[in-house]
Phi, psi and omega in degrees: 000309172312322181303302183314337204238341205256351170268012196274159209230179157301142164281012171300335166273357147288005219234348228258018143303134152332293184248132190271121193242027156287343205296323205274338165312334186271326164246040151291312147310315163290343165267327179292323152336316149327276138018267167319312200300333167305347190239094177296130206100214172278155146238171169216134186253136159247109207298153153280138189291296179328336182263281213336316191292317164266010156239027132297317194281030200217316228210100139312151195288281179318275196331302156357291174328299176328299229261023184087352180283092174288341189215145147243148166232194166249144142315103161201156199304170150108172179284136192282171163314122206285155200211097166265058163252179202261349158206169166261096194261095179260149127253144179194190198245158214281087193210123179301342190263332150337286168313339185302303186251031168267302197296324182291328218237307202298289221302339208256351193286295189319329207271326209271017147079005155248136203277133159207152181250128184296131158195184223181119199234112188276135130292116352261002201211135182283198198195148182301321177286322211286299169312309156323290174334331171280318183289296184310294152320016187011073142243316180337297189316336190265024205238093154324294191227122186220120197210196174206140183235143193241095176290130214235233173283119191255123180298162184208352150200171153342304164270339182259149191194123176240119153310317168081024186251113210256006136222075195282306148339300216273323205268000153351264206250346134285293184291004204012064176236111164289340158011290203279342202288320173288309159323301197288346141265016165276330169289319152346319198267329143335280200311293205302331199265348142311297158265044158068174197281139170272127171312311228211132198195111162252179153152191206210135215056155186326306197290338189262012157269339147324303198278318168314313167349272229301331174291327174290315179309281171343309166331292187292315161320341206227356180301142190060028181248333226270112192309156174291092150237153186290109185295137178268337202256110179238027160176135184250135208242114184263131181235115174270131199304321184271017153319320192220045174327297198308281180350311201267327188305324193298181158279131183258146190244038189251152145350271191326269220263019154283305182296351152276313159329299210270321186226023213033111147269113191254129190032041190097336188242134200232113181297085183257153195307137180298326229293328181274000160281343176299057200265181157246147188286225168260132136077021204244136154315152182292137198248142200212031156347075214250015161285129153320151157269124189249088194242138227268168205221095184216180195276329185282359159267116172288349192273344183264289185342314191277344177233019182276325184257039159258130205281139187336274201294038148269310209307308185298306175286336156297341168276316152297356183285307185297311195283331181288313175300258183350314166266027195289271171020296186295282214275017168264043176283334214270000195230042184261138179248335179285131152331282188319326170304310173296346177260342146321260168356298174295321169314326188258358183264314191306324174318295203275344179288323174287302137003284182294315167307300158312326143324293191282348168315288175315329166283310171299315200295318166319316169306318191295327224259318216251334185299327213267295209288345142314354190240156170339277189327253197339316176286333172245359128298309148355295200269002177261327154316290175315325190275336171312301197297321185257022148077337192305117188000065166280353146289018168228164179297124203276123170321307194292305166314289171325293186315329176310280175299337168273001189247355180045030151346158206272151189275349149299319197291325206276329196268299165308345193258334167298313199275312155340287184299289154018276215274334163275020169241349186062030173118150191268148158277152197324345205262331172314306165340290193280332174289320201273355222267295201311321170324272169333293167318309189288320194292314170248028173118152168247022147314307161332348176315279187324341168296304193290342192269339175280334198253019164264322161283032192246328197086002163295327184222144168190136166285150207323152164200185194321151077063049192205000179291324210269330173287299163316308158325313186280324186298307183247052161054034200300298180247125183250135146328135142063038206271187199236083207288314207265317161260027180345124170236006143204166183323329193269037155291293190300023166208083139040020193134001175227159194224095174001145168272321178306327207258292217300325181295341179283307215296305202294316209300330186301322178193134353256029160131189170262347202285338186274324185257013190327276177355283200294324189293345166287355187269345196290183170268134183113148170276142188266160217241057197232127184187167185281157131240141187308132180237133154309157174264323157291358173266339187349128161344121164228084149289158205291347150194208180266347153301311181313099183229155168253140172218137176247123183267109151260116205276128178235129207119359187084159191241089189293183170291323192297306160309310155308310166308322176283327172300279167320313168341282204276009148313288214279353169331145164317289187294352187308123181258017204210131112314129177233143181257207176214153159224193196148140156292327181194158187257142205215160154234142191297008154267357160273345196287324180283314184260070182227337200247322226266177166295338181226144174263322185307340181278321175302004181298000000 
């Protein structure tokens, strides 16, 4: 936990944005503080595991310290670890079987006969079950304090902000428990009382029309309470995930999100095999590690800012591009003749040396990243996705896909490439169906039943239905020809030829409106989302002029990597009028966006 809490950094690479989202780090940090500061004295904090990742980015291990917290643990049954403080601070997020082993960590701490007092602070809002549960467990009496501390939106870079709730999708759009929908516009509301009210609320699908309500309501609740800031923001765009089911399904082909693909990045931090980290460094013993290497993948590594959203095959001549401006660097010390040059030199060496780390960091991750995307396997899914996108006999039983289930591939990889054809075909025909149904089942259990019937509610699997995947392709340029991986001149670098429907939906609102694709934006799932919100006219944006606009995209339902890479793509553009932020319930890839759905996530293992 002490690591895990020691990487949260200075927020300066929060800043290096239009709109500066350390605000919302500082105040997340001033509430959790808040939060201790109710419990007077030593502490010992006991985590929901599930929180710890994200408020390492919110909280440092020293900060913690200031505030009395001598000990941390994880929630976990059984008797906690001995702690000689004077209270037991558990957080955790407000889900009843959670109590179960908070009441279990109470009942076995009383019995060891030193008095401490307890309270428990629910993420981001407590709940009526939860409390009950406490109650029905006769512990609520024991609880000094039953409070909330309410974590939102977590910043995660200069552009990016996650909620971190991975299943939020699934309690939508199976289950119709709106619960994170409602977190998501109260943080909105957050969003708006920090950088001033957005003017403008587009989107698309049922939940971004869901979340718009709950933002108008909310709104009429808080009028004429709302402090005056000036909007930083002039359109907030809500995209409900099941606008664009295909997209997060796909292989993402950017830096960034192949090391998500491959190995996860979880709250920033990404676990890779040690073995290409075991070098021996200069002047150092050879290090012979057998811990994951945990490095943490952000804006404050400038060699990572410059090459994460860049499609795999850029990357490798920019790293050699780096290591050579480095050693230009390095030899020309032998040919400095001046004091002053040499102190010059010195001064710039922890810079180059910093360099040198991040390089050789990088390099590796790169080696690890290329092993994968070198093999067989890995190319001819790939090449199976591509023949999918361009419709090539996605109404038959796919050879590759078979082939697949007779070699008893891990059954995520066999479930994306079905639900692929699936969603690019507009539903499988029934005998296709039932052949991939009959399969599965046998190879990997018919425990599985309950998976095809969740990823059939889900809109993931269907059996045929009308026409309209071959159209929205064409309409909004989905798979482009020849695209160009290493110099890009539109988004659809990041998957090699196919360009998200969610980001073309960013790119058009911008220009040239929606009003021009009307047609095709009727064919998505969902209702369209446009209205106003009242601005003072001295609060109006202030932005760098009047071309120049900020939107905050919000995915509600998760967010690939990928998608945020074409989302910067198109920030950085020559012609660009639109900055763009990114918001999400969860940053997602497509094995997790599956085990977000099925009934047991522990069975894709």
């Amino acid at each position: 936990l002490a690591w895990l809490f020691s990487t949260a950094m200075a927020a300066t690479h929060l800043q290096s944005n239009r709109v500066n989202l350390s605000l919302l780090r500082e105040t997340a940090r001033r509430e959790l503080l808040e939060c201790l500061e109710k419990c007077i004295g030593s502490k010992a904090v006991v985590w929901d595991e599930a929180l710890t990742g994200p408020i390492g980015l919110i909280a440092e291990y020293s900060l913690l310290k200031e505030h009395d917290v001598e000990k941390m643990f994880t929630l976990r049954p059984g008797r906690l670890p001995p702690a000689n403080v004077q209270n037991i601070v558990f957080i955790t997020r407000a889900q009843p079987m959670l109590m179960d082993i908070v009441c279990d960590n109470i009942k076995q701490e009383k019995d060891g006969g030193f008095r401490k007092d307890f309270h428990i602070f629910f993420v981001p809002m407590k709940t009526h079950l939860c409390l009950n549960r406490l109650q029905f467990l006769k512990v609520a009496g024991n609880f000094t304090t039953i409070d909330e501390y309410p974590l939102e939106l977590i910043p995660f870079d200069a552009d990016v902000m996650s909620m971190e709730m991975p299943i939020s999708f699934r309690d939508c759009h199976l289950d119709g428990d709106y619960t994170s929908m409602f977190y998501a516009a109260k943080s909105l509301m957050t969003i708006q009382a920090l950088y001033g009210t957005i003017p403008r609320i587009c989107g698309r699908g049922k939940m971004a029309q869901e979340v718009s309500d709950m933002i108008a309501r909310m709104k009429q609740e808080v009028a004429g309470k709302e402090l005056q800031i000036s909007s930083q923001i002039d359109t907030l765009l809500l995209i409900d995930r099941s606008v664009d089911l295909l997209t997060p399904l796909l292989t993402q082909l950017t830096y960034e999100a192949l090391i998500d693909e491959i190995y996860s990045i979880n709250n920033t931090i990404v676990k890779l095999p040690p073995e290409k980290f075991n070098k021996k460094e200069d002047n150092e013993p050879l290090s012979m590690s057998s811990e994951p290497k945990k490095i943490a993948l952000n804006s404050a590594d400038e060699l990572f800012a410059d090459i994460r959203d860049k499609n795999f095959n850029a990357v490798g001549s920019i790293l050699s591009r780096k290591a050579k401006e480095i050693s230009e660097i390095v030899e020309k010390r032998h040919d400095m003749k001046s004091v002053g040059e040499m102190k010059q030199f010195v001064t710039k060496l922890p810079i180059i040396q910093a360099s040198k780390a991040a390089l050789a960091t990088h390099t590796s991750i790169a080696e690890l990243v290329k092993e994968v995307t070198d093999s067989d396997s890995f190319l001819d899914s790939l090449h199976t996705q591509q023949e999918f996108l361009n419709s090539y006999d996605t109404d038959k039983v796919n050879p590759y896909i078979e082939e697949c289930l007779g070699r008893h591939e891990p059954l995520l990889k066999v479930l994306r490439l079905v639900c692929i054809q699936s969603l690019t075909n507009d539903g499988l025909k029934p005998k296709v169906y039932d052949f991939y149904k009959k399969e599965i089942l046998q190879t990997y259990g018919h425990r599985h039943l309950l998976t095809l019937a969740n990823l059939e509610r889900a809109g993931l699997l269907q059996v045929f239905s009308s026409k309209v995947f071959p159209t929205i392709r064409k309409s909004l340029k989905l798979v482009i020809e020849r695209v160009n991986e290493v110099n890009p001149t539109d988004i659809s670098y990041v998957y090699s030829g196919y360009a998200p429907v969610t980001v073309r939906l960013a790119e058009y609102l911008s220009h040239p409106g929606w009003r021009v694709f009307k047609e095709v934006i009727d064919l998505l799932p969902g209702p369209t989302v446009d209205r106003g919100q009242e601005v003072n006219s001295r609060l109006r944006p202030i932005n760098g002029g009047e071309n120049q606009k900020v939107t905050l995209v919000f995915f509600l339902g998760g967010v690939t990597h990928a998608e945020i890479a074409a989302l910067r793509f198109l920030s950085q553009k020559e012609d660009s009028t639109t900055d763009y932020i990114i918001g999400t319930t969860k940053l997602i890839n497509g094995d997790s966006f599956i085990r977000g759905v099925v009934e047991d996530p522990s069975l894709m293992l």
